[in-house]
Backbone as CSV, one residue per row, in Angstrom:
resi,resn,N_x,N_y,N_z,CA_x,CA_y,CA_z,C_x,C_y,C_z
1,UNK,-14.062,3.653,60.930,-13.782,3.490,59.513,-13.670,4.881,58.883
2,UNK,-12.324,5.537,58.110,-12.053,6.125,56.908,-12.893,6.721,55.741
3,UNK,-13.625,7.575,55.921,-14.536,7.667,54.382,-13.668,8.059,54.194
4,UNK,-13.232,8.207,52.785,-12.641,8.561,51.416,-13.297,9.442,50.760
5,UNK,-12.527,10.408,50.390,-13.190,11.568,49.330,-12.843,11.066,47.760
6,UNK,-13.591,10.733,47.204,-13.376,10.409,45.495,-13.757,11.342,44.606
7,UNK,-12.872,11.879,44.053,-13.323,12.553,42.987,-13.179,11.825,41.526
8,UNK,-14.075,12.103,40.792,-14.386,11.485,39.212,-13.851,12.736,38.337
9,UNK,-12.656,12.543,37.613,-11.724,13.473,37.153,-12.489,13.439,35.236
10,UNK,-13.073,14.531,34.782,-13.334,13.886,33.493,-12.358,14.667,32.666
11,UNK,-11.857,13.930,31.561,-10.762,14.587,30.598,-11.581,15.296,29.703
12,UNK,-11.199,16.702,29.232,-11.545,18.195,28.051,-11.813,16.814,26.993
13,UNK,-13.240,16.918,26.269,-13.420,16.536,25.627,-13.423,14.948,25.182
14,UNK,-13.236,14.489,26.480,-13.788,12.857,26.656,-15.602,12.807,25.966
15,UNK,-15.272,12.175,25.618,-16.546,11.337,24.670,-17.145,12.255,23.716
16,UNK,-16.670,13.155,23.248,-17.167,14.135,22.351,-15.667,13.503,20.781
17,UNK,-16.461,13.501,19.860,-16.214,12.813,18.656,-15.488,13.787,17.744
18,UNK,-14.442,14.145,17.435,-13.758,14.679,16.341,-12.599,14.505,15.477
19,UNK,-12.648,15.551,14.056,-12.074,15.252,13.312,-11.155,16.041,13.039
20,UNK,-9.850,15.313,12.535,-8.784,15.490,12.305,-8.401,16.725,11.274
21,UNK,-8.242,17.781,11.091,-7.885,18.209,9.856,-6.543,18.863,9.641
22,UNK,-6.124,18.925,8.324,-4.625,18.979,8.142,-4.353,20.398,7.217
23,UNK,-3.592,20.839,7.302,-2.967,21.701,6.649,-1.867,20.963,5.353
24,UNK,-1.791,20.891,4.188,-1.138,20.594,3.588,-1.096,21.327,1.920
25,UNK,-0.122,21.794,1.734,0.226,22.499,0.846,-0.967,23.710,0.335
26,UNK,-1.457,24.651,1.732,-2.214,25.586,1.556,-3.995,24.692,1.350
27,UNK,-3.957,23.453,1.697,-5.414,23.014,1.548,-5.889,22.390,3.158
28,UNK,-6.741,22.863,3.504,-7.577,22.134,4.799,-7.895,21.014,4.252
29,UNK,-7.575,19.801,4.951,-8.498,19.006,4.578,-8.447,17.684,5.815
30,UNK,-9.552,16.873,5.898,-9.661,15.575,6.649,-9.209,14.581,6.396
31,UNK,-9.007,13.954,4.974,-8.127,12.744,4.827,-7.952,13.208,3.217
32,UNK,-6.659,12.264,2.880,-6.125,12.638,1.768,-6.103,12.164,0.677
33,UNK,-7.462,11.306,1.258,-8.088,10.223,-0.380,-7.755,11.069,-1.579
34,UNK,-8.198,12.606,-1.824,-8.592,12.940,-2.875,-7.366,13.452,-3.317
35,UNK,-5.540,13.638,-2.640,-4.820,13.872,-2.832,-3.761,12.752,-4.407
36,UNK,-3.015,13.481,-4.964,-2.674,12.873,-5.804,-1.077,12.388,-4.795
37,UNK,-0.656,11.187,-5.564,0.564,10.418,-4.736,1.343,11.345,-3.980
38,UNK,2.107,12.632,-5.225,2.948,13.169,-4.440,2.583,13.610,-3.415
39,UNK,1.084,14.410,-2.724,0.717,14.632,-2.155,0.639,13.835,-0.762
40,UNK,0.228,12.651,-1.155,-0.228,11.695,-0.031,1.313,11.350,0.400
41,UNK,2.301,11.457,-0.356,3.870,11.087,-0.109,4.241,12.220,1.020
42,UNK,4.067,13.483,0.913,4.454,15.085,1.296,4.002,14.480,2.963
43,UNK,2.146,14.468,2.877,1.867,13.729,4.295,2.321,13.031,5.091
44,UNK,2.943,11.839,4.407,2.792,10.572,5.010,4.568,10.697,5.226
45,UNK,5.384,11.655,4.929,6.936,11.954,5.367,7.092,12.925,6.482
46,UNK,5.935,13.550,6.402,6.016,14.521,7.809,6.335,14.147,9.182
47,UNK,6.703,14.498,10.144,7.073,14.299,11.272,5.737,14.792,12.189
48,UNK,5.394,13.187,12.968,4.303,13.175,13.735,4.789,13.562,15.145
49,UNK,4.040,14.335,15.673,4.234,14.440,16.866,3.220,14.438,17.912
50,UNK,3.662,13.204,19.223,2.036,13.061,19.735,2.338,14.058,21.190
């Protein structure tokens, strides 16, 4: 019988928890609750790229 070598591959930053932050019109920020419409409009037209 074959043993097998297995390796357990872990992905950069698997299970470690973070947050998103954005650049938008010269402001850092995490979400854009506190943005006024045009703002949240400027965001939400941008081109995502995964």
């Amino acid at each position: 019988m074959k043993k097998e070598n297995t390796v357990k591959v872990k992905t950069v930053g698997e299970g470690e928890k973070f947050e998103r932050i954005r650049r938008i019109t010269g402001y850092l920020v995490g979400t854009v609750d506190r943005f006024n419409n045009a703002k949240q409009s400027e965001e939400n037209d941008r081109v995502k790229h995964s």
